[in-house]
C-alpha positions as CSV (number, residue, x, y, z in Angstrom):
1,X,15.9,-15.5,-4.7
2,X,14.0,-17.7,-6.9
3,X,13.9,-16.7,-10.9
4,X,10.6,-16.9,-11.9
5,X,9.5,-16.5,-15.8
6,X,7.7,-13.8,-16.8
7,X,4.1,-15.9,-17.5
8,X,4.9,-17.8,-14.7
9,X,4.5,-14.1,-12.2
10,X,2.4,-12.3,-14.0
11,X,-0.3,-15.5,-13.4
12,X,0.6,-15.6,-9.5
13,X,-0.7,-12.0,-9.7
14,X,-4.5,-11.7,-9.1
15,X,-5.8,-9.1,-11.1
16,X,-8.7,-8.6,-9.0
17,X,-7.4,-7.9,-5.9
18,X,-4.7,-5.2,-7.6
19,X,-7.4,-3.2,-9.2
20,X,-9.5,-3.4,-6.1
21,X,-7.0,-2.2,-3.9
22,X,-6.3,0.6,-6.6
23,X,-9.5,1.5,-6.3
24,X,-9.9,1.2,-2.8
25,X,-6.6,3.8,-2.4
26,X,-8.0,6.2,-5.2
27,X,-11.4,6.5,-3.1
28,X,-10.0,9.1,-1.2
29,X,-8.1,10.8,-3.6
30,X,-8.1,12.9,-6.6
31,X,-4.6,11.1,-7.5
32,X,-3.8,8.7,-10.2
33,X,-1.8,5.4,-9.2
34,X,-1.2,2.9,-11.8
35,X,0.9,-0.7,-11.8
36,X,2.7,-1.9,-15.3
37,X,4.2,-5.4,-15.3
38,X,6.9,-4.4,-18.1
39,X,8.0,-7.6,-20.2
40,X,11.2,-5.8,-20.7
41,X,14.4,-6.2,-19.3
42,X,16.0,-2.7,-17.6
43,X,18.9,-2.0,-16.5
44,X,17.9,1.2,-14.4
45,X,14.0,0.8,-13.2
46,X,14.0,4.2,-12.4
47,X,14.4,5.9,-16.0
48,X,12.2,3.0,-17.1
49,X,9.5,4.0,-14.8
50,X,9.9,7.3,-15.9
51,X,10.1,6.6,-19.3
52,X,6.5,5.0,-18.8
53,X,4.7,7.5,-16.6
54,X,5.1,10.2,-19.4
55,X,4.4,7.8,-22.4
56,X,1.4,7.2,-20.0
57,X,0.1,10.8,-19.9
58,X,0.6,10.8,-16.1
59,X,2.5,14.2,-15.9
60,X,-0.6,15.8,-17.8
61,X,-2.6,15.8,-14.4
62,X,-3.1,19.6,-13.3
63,X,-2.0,18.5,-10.0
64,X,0.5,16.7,-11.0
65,X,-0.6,13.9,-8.3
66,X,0.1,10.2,-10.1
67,X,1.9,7.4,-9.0
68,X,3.8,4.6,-11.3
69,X,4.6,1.7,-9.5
70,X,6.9,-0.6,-12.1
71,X,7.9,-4.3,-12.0
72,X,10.4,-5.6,-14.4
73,X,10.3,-9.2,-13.5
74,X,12.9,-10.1,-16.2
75,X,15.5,-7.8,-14.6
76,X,14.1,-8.8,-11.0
77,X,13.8,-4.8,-10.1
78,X,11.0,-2.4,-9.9
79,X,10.3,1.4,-9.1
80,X,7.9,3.9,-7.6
81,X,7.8,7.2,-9.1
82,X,5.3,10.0,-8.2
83,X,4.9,13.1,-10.5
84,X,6.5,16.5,-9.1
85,X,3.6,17.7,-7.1
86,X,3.5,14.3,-5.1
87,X,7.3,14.7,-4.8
88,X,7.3,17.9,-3.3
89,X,4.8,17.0,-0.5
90,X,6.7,13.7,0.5
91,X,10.6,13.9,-0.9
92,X,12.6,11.0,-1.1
93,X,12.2,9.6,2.1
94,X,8.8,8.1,1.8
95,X,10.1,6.6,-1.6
96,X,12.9,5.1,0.0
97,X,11.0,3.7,3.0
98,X,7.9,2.3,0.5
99,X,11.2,1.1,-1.5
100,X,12.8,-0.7,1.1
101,X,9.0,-2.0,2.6
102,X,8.0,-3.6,-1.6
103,X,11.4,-5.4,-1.1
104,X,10.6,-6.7,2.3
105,X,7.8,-8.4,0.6
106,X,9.3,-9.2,-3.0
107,X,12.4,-11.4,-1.0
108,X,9.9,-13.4,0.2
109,X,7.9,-14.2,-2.9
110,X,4.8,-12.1,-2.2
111,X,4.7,-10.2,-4.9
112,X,0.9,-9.5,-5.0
113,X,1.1,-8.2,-1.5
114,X,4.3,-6.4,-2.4
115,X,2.1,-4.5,-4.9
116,X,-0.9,-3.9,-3.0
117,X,1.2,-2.4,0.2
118,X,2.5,-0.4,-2.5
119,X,-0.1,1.1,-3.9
120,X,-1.8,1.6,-0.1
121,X,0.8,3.1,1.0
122,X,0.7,5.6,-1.9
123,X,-2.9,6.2,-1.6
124,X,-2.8,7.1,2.3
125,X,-0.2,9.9,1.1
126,X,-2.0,11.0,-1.8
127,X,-5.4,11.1,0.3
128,X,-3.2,13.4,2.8
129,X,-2.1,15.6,0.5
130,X,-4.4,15.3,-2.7
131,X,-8.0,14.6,-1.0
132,X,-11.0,14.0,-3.4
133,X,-13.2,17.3,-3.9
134,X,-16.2,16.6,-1.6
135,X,-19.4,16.5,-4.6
136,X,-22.2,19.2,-4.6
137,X,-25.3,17.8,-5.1
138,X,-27.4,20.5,-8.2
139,X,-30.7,19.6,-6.3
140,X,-30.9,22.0,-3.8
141,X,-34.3,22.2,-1.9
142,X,-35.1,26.1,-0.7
């Protein structure tokens, strides 16, 4: 695996195409997923992650429904960490297989697509289980 500097990745990801396809994910859901580059060196991405997602405000969703993906290019790792509502509907399975799928992608130098499979992936499972309230129009004809 090639060490990459910090500047260096962060510039090969397009900003643009992240935030649309976190939009595109939240569309159909009334969860939260969110991507932070971290500058700093971890030694366990996990606790990092989770370190974040609160610092964040993420837990204070009533349906406890976000979703952290985290990159620590310095320490070459990263995490996925859904609140405890998202965790109960999926377990650790899904985060495992996503896990082993951002990998897949991160071995081979495409981190933007990495990212973006990501945050799909956590979208389709938040739409299943967290699906956007359908909008009431006030302007009701009689």
């Amino acid at each position: 695996m090639v060490i990459m500097h910090m500047k260096k990745f962060i510039n090969q990801l397009p900003h643009d195409k992240l935030v649309t396809a976190i939009r595109d994910a939240e569309k159909t859901t009334s969860g939260q997923i969110r991507v932070l580059i971290s500058h700093k060196s971890v030694a366990d991405p996990v606790a990092a992650a989770q370190k974040e997602f609160t610092r964040l405000g993420m837990a204070k969703s009533p349906e406890r429904n976000g979703v952290l993906i985290f990159v620590t290019p310095r320490s070459r790792k990263f995490a996925v960490v859904g609140d405890t509502g998202v965790h109960a509907k999926c377990g650790d399975v899904f985060w495992q297989e996503l896990a082993q799928a951002m990998t897949g992608y991160f071995r081979k130098s495409e981190f933007t697509e990495g990212i973006a499979h990501g945050v799909s992936k956590a979208g389709e499972l938040l739409a299943k289980h967290f699906p956007r309230p359908l909008m009431v129009s006030a302007d009701r004809h009689q």
